[in-house]
C-alpha positions in Angstrom: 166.9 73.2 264.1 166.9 71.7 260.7 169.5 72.9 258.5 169.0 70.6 256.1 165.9 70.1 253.6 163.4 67.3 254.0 165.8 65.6 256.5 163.4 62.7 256.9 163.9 61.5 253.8 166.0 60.0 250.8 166.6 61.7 248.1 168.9 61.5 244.7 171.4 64.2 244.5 173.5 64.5 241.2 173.1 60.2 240.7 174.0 59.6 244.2 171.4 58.3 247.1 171.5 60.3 249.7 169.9 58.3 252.7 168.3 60.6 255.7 170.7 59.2 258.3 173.5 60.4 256.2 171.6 64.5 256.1 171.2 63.6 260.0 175.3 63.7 259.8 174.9 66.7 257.7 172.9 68.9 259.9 175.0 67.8 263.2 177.7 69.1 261.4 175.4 72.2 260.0 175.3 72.8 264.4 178.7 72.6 264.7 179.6 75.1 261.8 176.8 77.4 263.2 178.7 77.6 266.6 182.2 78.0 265.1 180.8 80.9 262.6 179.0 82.6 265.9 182.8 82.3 267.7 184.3 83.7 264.8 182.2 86.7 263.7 181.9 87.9 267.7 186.1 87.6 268.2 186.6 88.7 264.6 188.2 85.9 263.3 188.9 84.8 260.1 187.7 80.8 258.5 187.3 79.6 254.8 185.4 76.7 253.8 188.5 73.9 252.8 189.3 71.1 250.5 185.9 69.1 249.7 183.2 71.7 251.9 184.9 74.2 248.9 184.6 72.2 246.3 180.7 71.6 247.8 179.9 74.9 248.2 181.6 76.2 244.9 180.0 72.9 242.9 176.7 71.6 244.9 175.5 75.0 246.8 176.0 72.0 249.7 177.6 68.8 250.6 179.5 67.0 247.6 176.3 64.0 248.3 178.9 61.5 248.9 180.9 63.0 251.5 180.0 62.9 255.4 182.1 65.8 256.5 183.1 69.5 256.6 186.6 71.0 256.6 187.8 74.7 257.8 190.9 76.4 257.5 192.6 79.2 259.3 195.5 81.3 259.0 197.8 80.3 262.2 197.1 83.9 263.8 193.3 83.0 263.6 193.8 79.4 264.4 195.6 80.7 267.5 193.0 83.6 268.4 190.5 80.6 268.1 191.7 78.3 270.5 192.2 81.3 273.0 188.6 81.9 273.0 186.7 78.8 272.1 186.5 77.2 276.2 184.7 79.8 277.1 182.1 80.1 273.9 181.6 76.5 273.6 179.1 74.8 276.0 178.0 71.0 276.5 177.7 69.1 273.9 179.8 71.1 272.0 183.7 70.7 272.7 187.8 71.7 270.9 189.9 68.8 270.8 193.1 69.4 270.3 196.5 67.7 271.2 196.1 69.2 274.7 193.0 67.5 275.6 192.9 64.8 273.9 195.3 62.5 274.7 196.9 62.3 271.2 199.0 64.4 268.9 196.4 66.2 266.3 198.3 68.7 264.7 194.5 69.9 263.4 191.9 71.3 266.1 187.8 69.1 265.5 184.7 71.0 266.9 182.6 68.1 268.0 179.3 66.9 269.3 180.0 64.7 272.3 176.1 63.3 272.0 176.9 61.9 268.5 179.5 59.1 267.3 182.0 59.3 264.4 184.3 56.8 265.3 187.3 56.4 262.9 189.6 53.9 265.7 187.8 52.0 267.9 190.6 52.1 269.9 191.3 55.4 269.8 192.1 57.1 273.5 189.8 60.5 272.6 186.2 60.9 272.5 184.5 60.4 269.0 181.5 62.1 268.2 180.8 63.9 264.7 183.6 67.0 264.1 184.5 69.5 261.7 188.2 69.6 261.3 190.1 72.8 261.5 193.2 72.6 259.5 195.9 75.4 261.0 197.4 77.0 257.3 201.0 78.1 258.0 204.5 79.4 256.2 205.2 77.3 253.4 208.5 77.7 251.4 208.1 80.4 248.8 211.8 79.3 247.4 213.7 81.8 249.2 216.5 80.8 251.3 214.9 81.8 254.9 211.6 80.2 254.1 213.5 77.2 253.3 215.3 77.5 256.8 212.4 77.8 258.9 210.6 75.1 256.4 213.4 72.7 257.3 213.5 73.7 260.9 209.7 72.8 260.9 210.6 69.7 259.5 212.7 68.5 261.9 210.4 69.6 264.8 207.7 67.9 263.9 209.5 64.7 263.3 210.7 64.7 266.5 207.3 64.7 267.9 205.5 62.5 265.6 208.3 59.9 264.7 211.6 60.3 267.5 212.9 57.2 267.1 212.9 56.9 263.6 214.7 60.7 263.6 217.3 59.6 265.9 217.8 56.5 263.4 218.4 58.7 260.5 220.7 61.0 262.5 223.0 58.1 263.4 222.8 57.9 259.9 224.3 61.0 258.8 221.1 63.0 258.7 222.0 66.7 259.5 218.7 68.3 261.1 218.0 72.2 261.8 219.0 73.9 263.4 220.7 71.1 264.7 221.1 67.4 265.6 221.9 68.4 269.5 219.3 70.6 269.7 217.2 68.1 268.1 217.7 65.4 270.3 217.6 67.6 273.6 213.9 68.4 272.3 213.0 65.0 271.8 213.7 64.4 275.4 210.8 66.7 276.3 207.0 65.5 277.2 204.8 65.0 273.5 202.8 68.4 274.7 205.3 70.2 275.4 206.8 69.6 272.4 204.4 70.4 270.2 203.4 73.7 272.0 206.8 74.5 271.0 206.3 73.5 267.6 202.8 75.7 267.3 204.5 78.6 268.8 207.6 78.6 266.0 204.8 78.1 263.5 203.2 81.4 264.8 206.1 83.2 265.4 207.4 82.7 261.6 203.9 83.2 260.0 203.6 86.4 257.2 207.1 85.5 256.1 206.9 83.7 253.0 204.3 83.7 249.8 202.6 80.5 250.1 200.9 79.1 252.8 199.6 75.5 253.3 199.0 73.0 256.0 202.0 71.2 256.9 201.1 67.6 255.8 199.6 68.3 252.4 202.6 66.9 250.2 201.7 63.6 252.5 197.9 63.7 252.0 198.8 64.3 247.7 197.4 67.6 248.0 198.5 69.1 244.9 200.2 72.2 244.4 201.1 75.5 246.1 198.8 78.2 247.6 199.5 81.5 247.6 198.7 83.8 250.6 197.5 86.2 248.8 194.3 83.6 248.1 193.5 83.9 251.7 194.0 87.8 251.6 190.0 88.0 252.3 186.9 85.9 251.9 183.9 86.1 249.6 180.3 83.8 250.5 179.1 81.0 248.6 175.6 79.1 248.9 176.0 76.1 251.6 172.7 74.1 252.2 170.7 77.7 252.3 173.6 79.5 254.5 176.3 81.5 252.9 180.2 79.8 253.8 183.0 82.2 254.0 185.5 80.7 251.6 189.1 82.2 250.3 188.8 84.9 248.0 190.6 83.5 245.0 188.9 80.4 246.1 188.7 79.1 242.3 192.6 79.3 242.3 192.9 77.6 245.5 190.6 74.6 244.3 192.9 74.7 241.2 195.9 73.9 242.9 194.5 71.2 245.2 192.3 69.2 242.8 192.9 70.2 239.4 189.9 70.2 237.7 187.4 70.4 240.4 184.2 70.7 238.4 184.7 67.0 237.3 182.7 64.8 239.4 185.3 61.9 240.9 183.8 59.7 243.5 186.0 59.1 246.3 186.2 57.3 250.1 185.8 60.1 253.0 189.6 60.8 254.4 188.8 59.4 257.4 187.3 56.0 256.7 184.9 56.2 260.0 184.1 53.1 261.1 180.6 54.1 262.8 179.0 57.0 262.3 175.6 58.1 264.1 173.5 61.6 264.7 171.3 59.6 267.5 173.8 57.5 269.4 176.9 59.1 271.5 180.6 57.7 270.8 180.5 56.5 274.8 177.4 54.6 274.1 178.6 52.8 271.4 182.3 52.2 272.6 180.4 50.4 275.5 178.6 48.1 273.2 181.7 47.2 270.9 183.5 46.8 274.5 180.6 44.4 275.5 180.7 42.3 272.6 184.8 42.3 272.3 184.7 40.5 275.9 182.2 38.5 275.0 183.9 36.8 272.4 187.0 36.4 274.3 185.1 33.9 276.7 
């Protein structure tokens, strides 16, 4: 099915050339957001169009033209609720990759098509194909002293999964962690998985407790700003390449704390930087060629 208008062909969208292999891209990822939405309406679970997919669908009715990608968030309950169910509602080519299934740490879930190739590292150990990204919105410190607490409890968690060594550096240091440095380093000392399963589960366990929410990264991806929960308290529908896209409520306010002024058009590289991108050709396909040609130039 064609989600996308006059997919065969080029067309100019607000000064920008938008080619029909790139609306190819698009309506993969129009497939993929069809199958989440059908997940989420029949297990009642909340999603809301995020970072430039809002700013599409609140500025363009669609894509931003020069962006090859869609982003949803959910609150952790929903995030949680969602990965409970999706295994048995998703089937072939269709597939949740997560850090338990894909062989590295993603602290975000992608719904992907496993027949199509987005491949950001060419030596990456999961399977590439084109995704929507599902960022997990948790607790983030409203100011009060036990946000802050669990905030720096988080902290240390999830530096001991992503960066151990480094952790264990600064705590020969003099770095005090929460809640603390022997705990810290007897978690360390568990398998990546596990600890992060751990780490999800203290994020769900201490969600609803402070004012703002967020993903946990933000401040490191200069996302500006903080959100409030009650943004997220329900969803309204905007206009998304002829569909309507559930996006926050106060979704203005959220935009205005990420971006600032969001109606101003600022041409920008994608977040991921993919290296290949194809609607046609699978990720498997196309890891054998580059594999093919890598050994042929190291005869």
């Amino acid at each position: 099915m064609d989600f996308i208008h006059n997919i065969g062909k080029d067309e100019i969208r607000d000064g920008f050339l938008v080619t029909s292999d790139r609306k190819k891209v698009w309506n993969k990822l129009m497939e993929l957001l069809g199958e989440i939405d059908r997940i989420c309406r029949k297990y009642s679970i909340k999603y809301f169009a995020e970072g430039g997919t809002l700013i599409g669908a609140a500025r363009h009715q669609g894509f931003i033209p020069w962006d090859d990608d869609i982003d949803i968030s959910m609150l952790r309950p929903d995030y949680e609720r969602f990965k409970q169910v999706v295994s048995q509602e998703l089937k072939s080519p269709f597939a949740l990759l997560t850090a338990y299934n894909s062989g590295e740490i993603f602290t975000i879930g992608k719904v992907m098509n496993l027949n199509t190739a987005a491949i950001e590292q060419v030596e990456g150990k999961h399977h590439q194909g084109i995704f929507i990204d599902i960022w997990p919105l948790d607790d983030i410190s409203d100011g009060s002293q036990r946000c802050g607490e669990i905030w720096d409890i988080r902290q240390s968690l999830i530096g001991a999964i992503m960066n151990p060594n480094g952790l264990l550096q600064e705590m020969e240091k003099g770095l005090q962690c929460k809640p603390s440095n022997e705990f810290i380093k007897q978690f360390i000392m568990l398998p990546p998985v596990d600890k992060f399963q751990e780490y999800e589960k203290f994020c769900a366990n201490h969600f609803g407790e402070s004012a703002n929410v967020g993903y946990q990264f933000s401040k490191i991806m200069g996302i500006k700003g903080n959100l409030k929960a009650e943004y997220y308290r329900d969803i309204t529908y905007l206009p998304f390449e002829g569909i309507k896209v559930p996006v926050p409520i106060e979704y203005e306010k959220v935009l205005e704390a990420e971006f600032g002024d969001w109606r101003k058009f600022v041409r920008s590289k994608s977040f991921h930087e993919v290296q290949y991108m194809s609607a046609d050709i699978s990720y498997t396909d196309i890891q054998a060629q580059i594999n093919h040609v890598l050994k042929e130039a190291e005869r």
